[in-house]
C-alpha positions as CSV (number, residue, x, y, z in Angstrom):
1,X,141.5,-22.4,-189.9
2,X,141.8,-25.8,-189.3
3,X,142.3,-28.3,-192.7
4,X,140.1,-31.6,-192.7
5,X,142.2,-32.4,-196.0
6,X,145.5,-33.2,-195.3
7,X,146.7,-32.8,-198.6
8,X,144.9,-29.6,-198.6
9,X,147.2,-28.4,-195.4
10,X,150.2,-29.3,-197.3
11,X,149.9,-27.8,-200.4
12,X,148.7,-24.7,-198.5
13,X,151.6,-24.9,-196.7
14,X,153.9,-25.4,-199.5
15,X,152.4,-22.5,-201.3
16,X,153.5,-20.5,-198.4
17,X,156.7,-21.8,-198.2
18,X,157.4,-20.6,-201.7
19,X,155.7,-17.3,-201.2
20,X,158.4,-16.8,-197.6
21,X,161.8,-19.2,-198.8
22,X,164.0,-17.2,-196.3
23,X,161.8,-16.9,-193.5
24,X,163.6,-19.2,-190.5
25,X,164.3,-22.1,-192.9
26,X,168.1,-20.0,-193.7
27,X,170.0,-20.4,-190.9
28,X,172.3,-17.6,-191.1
29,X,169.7,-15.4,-192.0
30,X,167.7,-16.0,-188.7
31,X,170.9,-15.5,-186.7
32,X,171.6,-12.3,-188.5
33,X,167.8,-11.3,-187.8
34,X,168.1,-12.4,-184.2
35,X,171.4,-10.0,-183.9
36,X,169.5,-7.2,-185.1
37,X,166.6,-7.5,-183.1
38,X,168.5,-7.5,-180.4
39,X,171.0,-4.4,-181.2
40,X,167.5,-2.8,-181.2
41,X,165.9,-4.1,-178.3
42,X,169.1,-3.6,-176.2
43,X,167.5,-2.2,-173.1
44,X,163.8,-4.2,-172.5
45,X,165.9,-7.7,-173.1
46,X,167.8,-5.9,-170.0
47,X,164.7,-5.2,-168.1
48,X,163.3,-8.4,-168.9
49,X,166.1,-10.1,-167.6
50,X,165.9,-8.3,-164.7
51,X,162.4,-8.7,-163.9
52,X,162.3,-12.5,-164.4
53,X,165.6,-12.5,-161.8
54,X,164.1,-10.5,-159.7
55,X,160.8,-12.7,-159.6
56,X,162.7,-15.9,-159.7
57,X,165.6,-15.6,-157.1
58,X,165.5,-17.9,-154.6
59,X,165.0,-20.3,-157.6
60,X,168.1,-18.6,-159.4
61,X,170.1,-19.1,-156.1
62,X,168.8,-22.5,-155.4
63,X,170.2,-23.8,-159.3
64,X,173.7,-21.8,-158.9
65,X,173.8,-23.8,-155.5
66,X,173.1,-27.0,-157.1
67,X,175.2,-26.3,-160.0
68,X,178.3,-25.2,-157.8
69,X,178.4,-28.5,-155.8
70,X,178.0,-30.7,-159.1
71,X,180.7,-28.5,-160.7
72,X,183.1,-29.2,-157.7
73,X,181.9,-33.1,-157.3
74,X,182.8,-33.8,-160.9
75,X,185.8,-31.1,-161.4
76,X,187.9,-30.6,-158.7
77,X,189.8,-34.2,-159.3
78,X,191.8,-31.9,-161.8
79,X,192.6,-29.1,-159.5
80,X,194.3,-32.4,-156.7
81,X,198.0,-33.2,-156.8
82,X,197.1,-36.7,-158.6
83,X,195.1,-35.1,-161.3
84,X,197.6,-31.8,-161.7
85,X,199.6,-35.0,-162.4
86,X,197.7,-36.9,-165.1
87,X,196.8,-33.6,-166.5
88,X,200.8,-32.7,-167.4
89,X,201.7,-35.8,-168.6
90,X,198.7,-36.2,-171.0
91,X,199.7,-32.7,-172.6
92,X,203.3,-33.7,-172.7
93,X,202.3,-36.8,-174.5
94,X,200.6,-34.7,-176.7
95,X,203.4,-32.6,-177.5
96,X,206.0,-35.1,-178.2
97,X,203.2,-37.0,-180.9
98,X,202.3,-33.7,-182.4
99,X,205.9,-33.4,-183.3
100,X,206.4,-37.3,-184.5
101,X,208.3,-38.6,-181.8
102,X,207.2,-41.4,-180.2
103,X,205.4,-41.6,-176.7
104,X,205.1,-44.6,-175.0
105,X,205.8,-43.7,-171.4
106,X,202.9,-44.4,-168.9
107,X,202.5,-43.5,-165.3
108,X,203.3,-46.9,-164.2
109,X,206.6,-46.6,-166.2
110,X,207.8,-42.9,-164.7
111,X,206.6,-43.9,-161.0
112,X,209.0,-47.2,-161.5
113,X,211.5,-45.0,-163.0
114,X,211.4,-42.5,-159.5
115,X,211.8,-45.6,-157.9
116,X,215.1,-46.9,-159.7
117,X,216.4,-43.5,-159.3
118,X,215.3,-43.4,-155.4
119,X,213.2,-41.1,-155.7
120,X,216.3,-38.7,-156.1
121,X,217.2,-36.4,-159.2
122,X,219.4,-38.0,-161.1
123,X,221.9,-34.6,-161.9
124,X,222.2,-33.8,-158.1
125,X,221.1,-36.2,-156.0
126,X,218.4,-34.4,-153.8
127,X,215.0,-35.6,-152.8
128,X,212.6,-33.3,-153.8
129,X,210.0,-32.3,-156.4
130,X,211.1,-34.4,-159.5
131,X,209.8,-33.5,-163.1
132,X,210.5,-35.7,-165.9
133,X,213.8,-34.5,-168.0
134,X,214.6,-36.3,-171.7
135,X,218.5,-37.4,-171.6
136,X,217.8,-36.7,-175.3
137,X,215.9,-33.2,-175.7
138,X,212.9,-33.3,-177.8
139,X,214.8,-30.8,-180.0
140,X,217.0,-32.9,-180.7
141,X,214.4,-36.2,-181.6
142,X,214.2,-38.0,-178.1
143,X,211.2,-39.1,-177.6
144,X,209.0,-39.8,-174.3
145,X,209.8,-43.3,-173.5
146,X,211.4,-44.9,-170.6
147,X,214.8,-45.5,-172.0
148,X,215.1,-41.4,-172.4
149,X,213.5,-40.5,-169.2
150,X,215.0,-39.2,-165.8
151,X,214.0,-37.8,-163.0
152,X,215.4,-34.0,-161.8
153,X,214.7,-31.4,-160.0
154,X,213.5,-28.2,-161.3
155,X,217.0,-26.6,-160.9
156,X,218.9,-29.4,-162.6
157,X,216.2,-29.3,-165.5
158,X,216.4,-25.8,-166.2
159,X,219.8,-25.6,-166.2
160,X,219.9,-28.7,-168.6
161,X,217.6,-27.1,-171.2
162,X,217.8,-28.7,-174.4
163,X,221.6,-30.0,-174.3
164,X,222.8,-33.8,-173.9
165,X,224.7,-33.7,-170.4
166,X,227.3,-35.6,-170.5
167,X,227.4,-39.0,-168.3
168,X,229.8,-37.7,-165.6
169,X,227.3,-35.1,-164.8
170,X,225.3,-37.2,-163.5
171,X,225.2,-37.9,-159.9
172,X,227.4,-40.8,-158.5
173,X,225.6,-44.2,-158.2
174,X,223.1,-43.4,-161.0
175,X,225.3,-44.1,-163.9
176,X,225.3,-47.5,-163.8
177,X,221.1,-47.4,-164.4
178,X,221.4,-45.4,-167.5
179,X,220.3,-48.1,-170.3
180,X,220.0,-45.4,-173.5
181,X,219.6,-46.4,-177.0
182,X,221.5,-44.5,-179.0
183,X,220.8,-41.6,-180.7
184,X,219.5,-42.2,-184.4
């Protein structure tokens, strides 16, 4: 029935609301109404699932297509040697502030450090894969700036774990670059 009083709608509408104060205005209580409607309507939200797919396929097929190819465009700079890149170093920034250590080193400042170092780890000397090793260990409150920062292999970081090597450990020619603060 439609109301040519609009104050007339209202307060009809307010008497209702009154009458129903849980119907969809709770939240929680619609959810939990929604989950047990469908516990008991299990199998035709199955079959109606079904039918629409069935009657809307190449549409269905068309939007996973579309989807895919956007997906790739704007997600696959992660999954490319440059982005695996960014990715590591933005968690291991994140790491080192979660535990109140300070991080300052950037990308600029590691690739400069690889450079200095010759692109060479600085334990062994070989040219490889380099990853980014603290002369002071996190454990031990070094923090990831580019005074505590060396490149080494994956060998010569592992077996450095979380100790201080000493400075004649280090390969010959790359002592003389070491500018540390010390410890504090």
């Amino acid at each position: 029935m439609p109301y040519k009083d609009r104050a007339d709608m209202l307060a009809n509408k307010s008497e209702w609301s009154h009458a129903h104060p849980n119907h969809k205005r709770n939240k929680v209580l619609k959810a939990e109404t929604d989950r047990k409607y469908r516990l008991a309507h299990k199998e035709a939200i199955a079959a109606n699932k079904r039918r629409y797919y069935e009657d809307h396929k190449e549409e269905s097929r068309i939007y996973q297509q579309l989807y895919q190819r956007q997906y790739r465009q704007t997600h696959n700079r992660y999954h490319t040697p440059e982005g695996k890149r960014k990715i590591t170093f933005c968690n291991q920034t994140y790491r080192t502030r979660k535990r109140g250590l300070p991080a300052t080193l950037t990308l600029e400042e590691w690739e400069q450090i690889q450079k200095q170092f010759k692109h060479k780890c600085a334990y062994c000397g070989k040219i490889g894969k380099l990853t980014q090793d603290h002369v002071i260990p996190v454990s031990l409150g070094g923090g990831l700036t580019k005074d505590n920062i060396v490149p080494a292999c994956l060998p010569c970081n592992g077996a450095k774990r979380d100790r201080l090597m000493p400075i004649g450990c280090w390969h010959k020619g790359h002592t003389a670059l070491l500018t540390l603060s010390p410890i504090p």
